[in-house]
NUSE-938501 format. One record per residue: residue number from 1; residue in one letter; x, y, z of N, C-alpha, C in turn. Coordinates in nm, 3 decimals, padded with zeros to 5 digits. Example, Ala and Ser with C-alpha at 12.3 -4.5 7.8 and 13.67 -1.06 7.14 Angstrom:
<pators>
1	A	01.319	-00.569	00.780	01.230	-00.450	00.780	01.320	-00.330	00.780
2	S	01.285	-00.225	00.708	01.367	-00.106	00.714	01.290	00.003	00.787
</pators>
This chain:
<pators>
1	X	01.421	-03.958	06.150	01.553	-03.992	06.103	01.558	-04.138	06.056
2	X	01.514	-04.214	06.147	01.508	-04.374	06.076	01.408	-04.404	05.973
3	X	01.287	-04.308	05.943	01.252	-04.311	05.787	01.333	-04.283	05.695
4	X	01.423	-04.200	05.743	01.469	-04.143	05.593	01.605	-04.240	05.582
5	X	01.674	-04.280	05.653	01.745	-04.394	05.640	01.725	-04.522	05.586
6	X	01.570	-04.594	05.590	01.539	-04.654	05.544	01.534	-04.651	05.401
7	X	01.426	-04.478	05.380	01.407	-04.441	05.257	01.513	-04.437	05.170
8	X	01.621	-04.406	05.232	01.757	-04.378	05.128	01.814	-04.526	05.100
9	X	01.788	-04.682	05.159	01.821	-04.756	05.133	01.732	-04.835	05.054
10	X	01.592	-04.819	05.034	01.515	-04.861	04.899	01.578	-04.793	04.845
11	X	01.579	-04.641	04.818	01.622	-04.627	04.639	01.789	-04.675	04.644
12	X	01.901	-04.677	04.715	02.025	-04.734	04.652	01.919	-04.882	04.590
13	X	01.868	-04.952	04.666	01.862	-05.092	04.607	01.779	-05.067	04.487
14	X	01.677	-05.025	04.463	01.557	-05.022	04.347	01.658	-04.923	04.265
15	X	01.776	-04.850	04.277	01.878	-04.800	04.173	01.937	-04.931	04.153
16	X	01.970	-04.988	04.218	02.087	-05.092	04.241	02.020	-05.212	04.129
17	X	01.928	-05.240	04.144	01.833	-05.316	04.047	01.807	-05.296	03.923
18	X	01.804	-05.145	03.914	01.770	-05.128	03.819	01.883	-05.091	03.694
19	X	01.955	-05.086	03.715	02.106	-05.106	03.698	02.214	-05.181	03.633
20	X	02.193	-05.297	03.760	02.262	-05.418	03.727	02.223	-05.491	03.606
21	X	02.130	-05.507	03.485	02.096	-05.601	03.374	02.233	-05.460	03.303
22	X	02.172	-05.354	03.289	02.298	-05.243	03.168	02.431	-05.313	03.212
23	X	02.473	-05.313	03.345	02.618	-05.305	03.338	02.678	-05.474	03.335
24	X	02.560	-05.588	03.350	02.601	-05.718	03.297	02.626	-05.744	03.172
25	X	02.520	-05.713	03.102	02.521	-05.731	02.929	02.629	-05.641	02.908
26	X	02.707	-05.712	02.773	02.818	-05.640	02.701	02.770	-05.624	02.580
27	X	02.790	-05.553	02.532	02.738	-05.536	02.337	02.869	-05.582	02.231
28	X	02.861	-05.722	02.253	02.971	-05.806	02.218	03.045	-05.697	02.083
29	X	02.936	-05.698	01.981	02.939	-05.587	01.881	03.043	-05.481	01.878
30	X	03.013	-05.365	01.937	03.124	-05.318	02.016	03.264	-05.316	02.050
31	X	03.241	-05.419	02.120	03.390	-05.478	02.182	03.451	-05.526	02.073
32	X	03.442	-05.598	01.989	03.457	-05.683	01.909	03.555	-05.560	01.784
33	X	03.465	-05.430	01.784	03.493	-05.337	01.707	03.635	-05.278	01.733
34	X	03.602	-05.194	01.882	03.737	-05.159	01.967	03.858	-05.232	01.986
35	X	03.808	-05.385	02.005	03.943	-05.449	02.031	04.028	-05.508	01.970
36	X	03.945	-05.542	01.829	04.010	-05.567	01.670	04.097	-05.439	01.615
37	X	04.040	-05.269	01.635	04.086	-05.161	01.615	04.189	-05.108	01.675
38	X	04.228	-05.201	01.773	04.326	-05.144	01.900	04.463	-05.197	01.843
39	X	04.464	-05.296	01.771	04.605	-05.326	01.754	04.643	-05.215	01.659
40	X	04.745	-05.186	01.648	04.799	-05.103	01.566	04.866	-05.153	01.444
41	X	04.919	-05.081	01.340	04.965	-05.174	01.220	04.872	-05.297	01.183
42	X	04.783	-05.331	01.213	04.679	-05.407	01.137	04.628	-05.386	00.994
43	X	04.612	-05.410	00.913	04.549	-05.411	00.775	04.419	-05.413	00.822
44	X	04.349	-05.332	00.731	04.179	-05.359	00.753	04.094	-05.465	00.754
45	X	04.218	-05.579	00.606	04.165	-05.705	00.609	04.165	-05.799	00.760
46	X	04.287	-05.746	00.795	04.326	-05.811	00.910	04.205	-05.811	01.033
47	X	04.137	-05.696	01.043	04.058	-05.612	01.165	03.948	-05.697	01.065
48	X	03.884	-05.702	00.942	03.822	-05.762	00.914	03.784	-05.917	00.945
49	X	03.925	-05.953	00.991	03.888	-06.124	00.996	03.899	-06.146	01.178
50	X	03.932	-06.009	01.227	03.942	-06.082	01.350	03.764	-06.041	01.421
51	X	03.732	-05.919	01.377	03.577	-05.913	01.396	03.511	-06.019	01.336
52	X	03.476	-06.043	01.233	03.389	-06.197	01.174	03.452	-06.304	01.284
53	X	03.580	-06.307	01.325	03.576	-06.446	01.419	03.547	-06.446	01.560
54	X	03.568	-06.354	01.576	03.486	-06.275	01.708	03.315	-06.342	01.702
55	X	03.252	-06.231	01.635	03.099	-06.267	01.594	03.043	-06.408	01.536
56	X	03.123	-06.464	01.435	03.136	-06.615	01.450	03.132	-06.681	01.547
57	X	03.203	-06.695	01.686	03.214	-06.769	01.781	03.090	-06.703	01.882
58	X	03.097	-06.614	01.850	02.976	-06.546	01.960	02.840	-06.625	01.911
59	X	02.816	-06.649	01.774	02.691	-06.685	01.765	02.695	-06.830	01.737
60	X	02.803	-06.904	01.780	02.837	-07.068	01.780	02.802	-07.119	01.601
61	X	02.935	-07.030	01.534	02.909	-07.098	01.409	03.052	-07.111	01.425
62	X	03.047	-07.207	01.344	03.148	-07.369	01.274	03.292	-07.222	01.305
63	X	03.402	-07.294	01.346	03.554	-07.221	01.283	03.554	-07.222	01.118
64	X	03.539	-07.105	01.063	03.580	-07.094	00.927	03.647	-06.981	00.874
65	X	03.755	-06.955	00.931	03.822	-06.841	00.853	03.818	-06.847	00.685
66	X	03.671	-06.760	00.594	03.690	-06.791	00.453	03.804	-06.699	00.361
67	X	03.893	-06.650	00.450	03.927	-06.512	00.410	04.038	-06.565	00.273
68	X	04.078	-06.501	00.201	04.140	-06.501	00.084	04.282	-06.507	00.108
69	X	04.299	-06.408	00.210	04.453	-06.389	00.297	04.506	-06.446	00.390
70	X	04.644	-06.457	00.382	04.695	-06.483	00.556	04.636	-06.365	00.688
71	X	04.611	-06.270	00.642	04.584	-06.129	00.731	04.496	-06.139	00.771
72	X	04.411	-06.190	00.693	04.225	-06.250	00.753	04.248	-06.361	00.823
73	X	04.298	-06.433	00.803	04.319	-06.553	00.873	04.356	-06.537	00.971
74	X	04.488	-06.472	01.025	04.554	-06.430	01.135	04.421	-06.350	01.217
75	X	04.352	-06.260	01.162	04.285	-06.188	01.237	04.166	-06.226	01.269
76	X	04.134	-06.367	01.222	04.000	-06.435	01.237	04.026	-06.519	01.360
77	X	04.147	-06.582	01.352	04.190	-06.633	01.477	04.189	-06.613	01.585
78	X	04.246	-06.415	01.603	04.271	-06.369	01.713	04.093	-06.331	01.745
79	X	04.032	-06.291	01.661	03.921	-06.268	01.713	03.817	-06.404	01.767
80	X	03.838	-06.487	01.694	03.747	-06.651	01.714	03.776	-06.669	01.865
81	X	03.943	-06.651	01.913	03.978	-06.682	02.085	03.892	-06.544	02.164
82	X	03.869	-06.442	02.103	03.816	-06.363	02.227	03.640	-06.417	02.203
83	X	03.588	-06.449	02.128	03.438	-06.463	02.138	03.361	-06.567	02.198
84	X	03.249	-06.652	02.261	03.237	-06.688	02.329	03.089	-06.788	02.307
85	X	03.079	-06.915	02.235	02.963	-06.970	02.225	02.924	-06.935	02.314
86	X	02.742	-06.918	02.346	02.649	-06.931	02.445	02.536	-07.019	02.390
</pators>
């Protein structure tokens, strides 16, 4: 009985290990997709500028909303605050 107790607590941990890197990493990508898509009444341009500012800030480039529109702009903004130099 105290083998198999043991045994059952290597694999939670060597699960537990093996595990934890998937559910740390986020696929900024992704998110970036869903959470630009979630507002409703958005223009595409709009979802357009808030993903580029998203991914912009994620990969520590300069604030530059180049967008043509206020809608890009607005949405480059909202995305630039959720993304995250590293």
């Amino acid at each position: 009985m105290e083998i198999t107790t043991k045994l059952c607590a290597i694999v939670i941990a060597v699960t537990s290990l093996a595990l934890a890197p998937s559910l740390i990493v986020i696929n900024s990508a992704d998110a970036a997709t869903h959470y630009c898509t979630d507002y409703k009444g958005k223009s595409q341009n709009w979802i357009n500028g808030c993903q580029n500012g998203w991914y912009d800030h994620n990969h520590c480039y300069p604030y530059d909303p180049d967008g043509e529109s206020n809608a890009f702009y607005s949405g480059y903004k909202v995305g630039w605050k959720k993304g995250h130099c590293k």
